[in-house]
C-alpha positions, 0 to 999 in steps of 0.5 A: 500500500501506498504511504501517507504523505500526510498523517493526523493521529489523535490531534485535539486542540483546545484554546483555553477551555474550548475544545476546537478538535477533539482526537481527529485521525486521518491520512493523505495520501499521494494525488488526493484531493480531500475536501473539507466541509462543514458549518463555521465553527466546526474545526476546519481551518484549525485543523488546517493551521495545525497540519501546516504547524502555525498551530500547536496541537494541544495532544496528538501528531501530526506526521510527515512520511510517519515521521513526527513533525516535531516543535523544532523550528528548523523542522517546522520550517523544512517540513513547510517547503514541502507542505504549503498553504494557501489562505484566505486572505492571500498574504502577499508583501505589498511591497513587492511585485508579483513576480518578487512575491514569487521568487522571494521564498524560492531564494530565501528558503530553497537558496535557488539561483536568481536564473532559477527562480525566475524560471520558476516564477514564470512558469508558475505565473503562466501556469494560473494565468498571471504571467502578464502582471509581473510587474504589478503590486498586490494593490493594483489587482483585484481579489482574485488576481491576488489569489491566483498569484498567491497559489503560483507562489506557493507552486513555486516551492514544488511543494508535496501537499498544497493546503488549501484554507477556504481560498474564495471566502474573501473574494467577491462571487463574481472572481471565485470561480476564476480561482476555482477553474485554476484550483481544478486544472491543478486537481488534474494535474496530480498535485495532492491537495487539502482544500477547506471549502463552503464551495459545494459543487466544487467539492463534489466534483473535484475531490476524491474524498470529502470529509464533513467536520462538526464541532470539532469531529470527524463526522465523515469521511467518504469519496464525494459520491458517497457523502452527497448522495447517501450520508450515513450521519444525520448531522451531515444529511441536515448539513447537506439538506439546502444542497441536495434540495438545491 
């Protein structure tokens, strides 16, 4: 059987006496597209934070090839080159162009070559279609420009796994879908994926498995078919209920 990239092992996490994620196990394995649902408040992008380590869990693990990520800077840092993330609200340096924002992390943290970079860069820029933005600034695009550059800069460190959290809440509904087509075409391109989403459709059609959280559980975890068209929890049925009428 094929290795986990990924693994949660009996991770919960709690910010004072609140409970957010309580004993969550899980596994991603390569070329998984695995969306998360669920009712704000359920755990999600918690979950998403501890996986990429910008949250310490209270217990449990989080694994990289069934080694411990442990609370190491160094290896925090390492084990981030390999597993990136895309937020909500884009966190770009406004300071610097759009091809800056892309080399920056590749110089800085994989110490390429400025030739290399910038090779990387533009590949990864023509990849989501923001190649002719180059020499922009954040604040000269829009929302969905901004995401778009935001997901070619975290491409830039080839990255294992790419997390995704809720990477349409902050755009207006006319630019979400120009970042869901880009989000697609990588699905298709094998990258493995974790993708904390309200965007329903996208999660059904896109992903190969779809986990459903609430209050901080693992509800269900279930390739999307099997999730939308039978969910075995009521709780995920009464979820679900405005979808699947819609």
């Amino acid at each position: 059987m094929e290795e986990a990239i990924l693994g949660v092992r009996d991770l919960s996490k709690s910010f004072g006496n609140h409970e957010v994620l309580r004993k969550i196990d899980m596994e991603v394995f390569p070329k998984e597209i695995i969306c998360i649902v669920g009712s704000s408040g359920s755990g999600k992008s918690t979950l998403l934070r501890c996986i990429n380590r910008l949250e310490r869990q209270t217990s449990g693990q989080v694994l990289f090839h069934g080694q411990e990520v442990r609370d190491v800077q160094s290896e925090i840092n390492e084990y981030r080159s390999k597993v990136g993330m895309v937020f909500q609200s884009f966190n770009l340096f406004d300071h610097l162009t759009v091809l800056d924002n892309c080399m920056l992390c590749t110089r800085k943290v994989l110490h390429l070559a400025k030739d290399e970079a910038f090779g990387r860069a533009i590949e990864h820029l023509k990849q989501v279609g923001m190649a002719p933005f180059i020499h922009a600034k954040p604040s000269q695009l829009s929302g969905g420009q901004k995401q778009r550059v935001a997901i070619a800069r975290a491409l830039c460190m080839n990255p294992e796994v790419l997390l995704f959290d809720e990477p349409t809440s902050a755009l207006d509904p006319e630019m979400v879908g120009e970042v869901l087509t880009v989000m697609r075409q990588l699905a298709s391109t094998g990258l493995t994926m974790v993708v904390v989403t309200h965007e329903m459709a996208f999660a059904r059609d896109v992903s190969t498995r779809t986990i459903f959280m609430d209050r901080g559980f693992v509800v269900e975890d279930a390739p999307p078919q099997e999730l939308f068209q039978h969910p075995k929890s009521p709780r995920t049925r009464e979820f679900l209920s405005r979808y699947l009428e819609g």
